[in-house]
N, C-alpha and C positions, 0 to 999 in steps of 0.2 A: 560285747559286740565287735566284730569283723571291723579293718578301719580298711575300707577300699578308695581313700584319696588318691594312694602314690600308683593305682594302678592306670594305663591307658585308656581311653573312652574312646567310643564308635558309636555314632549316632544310628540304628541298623536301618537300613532303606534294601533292603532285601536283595535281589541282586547287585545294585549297586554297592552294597557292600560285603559281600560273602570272600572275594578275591581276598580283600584285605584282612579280614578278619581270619579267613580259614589259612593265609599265611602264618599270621599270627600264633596260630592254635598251634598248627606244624611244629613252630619253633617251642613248643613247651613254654610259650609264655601268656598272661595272666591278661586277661582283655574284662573289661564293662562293655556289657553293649546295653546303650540307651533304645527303647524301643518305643517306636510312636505312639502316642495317645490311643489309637483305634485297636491297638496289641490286649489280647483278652489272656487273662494269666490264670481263667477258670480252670483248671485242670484240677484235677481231687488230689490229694498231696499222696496219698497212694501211689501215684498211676505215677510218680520222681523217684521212686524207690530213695529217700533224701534220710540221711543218718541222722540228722540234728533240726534242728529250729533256736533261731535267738532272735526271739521278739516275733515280727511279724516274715521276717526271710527265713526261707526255706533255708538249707547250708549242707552240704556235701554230697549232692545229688548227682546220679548217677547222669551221664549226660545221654547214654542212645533213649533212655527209659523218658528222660524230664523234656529234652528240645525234643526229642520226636513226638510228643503230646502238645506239648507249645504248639509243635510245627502244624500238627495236623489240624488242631482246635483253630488254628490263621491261616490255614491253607497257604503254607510255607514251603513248599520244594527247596531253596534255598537254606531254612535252618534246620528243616530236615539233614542236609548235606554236609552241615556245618554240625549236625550232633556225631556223625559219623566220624568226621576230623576232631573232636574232641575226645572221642574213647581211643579213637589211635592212637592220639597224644597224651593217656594216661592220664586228664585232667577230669576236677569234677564243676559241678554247675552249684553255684547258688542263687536263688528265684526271690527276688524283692519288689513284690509287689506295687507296694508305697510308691518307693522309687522309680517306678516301671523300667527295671534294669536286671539284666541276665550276667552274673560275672563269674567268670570263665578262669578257671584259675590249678592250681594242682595241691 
């Protein structure tokens, strides 16, 4: 299993944090975003195009395919926006349910 302590946390509050985070993404670097309790991560693990699985996270999922499904299932314009700046930036997503945490990484 992934060990994602040393990476940065963002609590995500939807526009309130897209600036910061989509900064982030730009610079090639590696973010957690904690997503609120009400955040639904139904998405059918198809619909992530996601290379692996270790345990119950998803792991190396493609990011416009995995947040644009996040986004639209939470009616998200923002992580929509935010899935866009992470294929820029050549990173990929992994989806940990449990955790209700999205981290963003390369």
């Amino acid at each position: 299993m992934r060990d994602y302590d040393n990476l940065p946390r963002l609590p995500w509050e939807g526009a309130a944090s897209l600036a910061r985070a989509r900064a982030q993404i730009l610079r090639e670097e590696p973010l957690v975003l904690q997503m609120p309790a009400d955040f639904s991560f139904s998405v059918p693990e198809a619909d992530c195009q996601c290379k692996d699985r270790a345990g119950m996270i998803a792991v190396d999922c493609e990011p416009r395919a995995c947040l644009g499904a996040l986004a639209r299932l939470n009616g998200s314009a923002e992580l929509e926006e935010l899935a866009a700046a992470t294929h820029e930036a050549g990173l990929v997503v992994d989806v940990d349910p449990p955790g209700r945490r999205i981290i963003i990484h390369d």
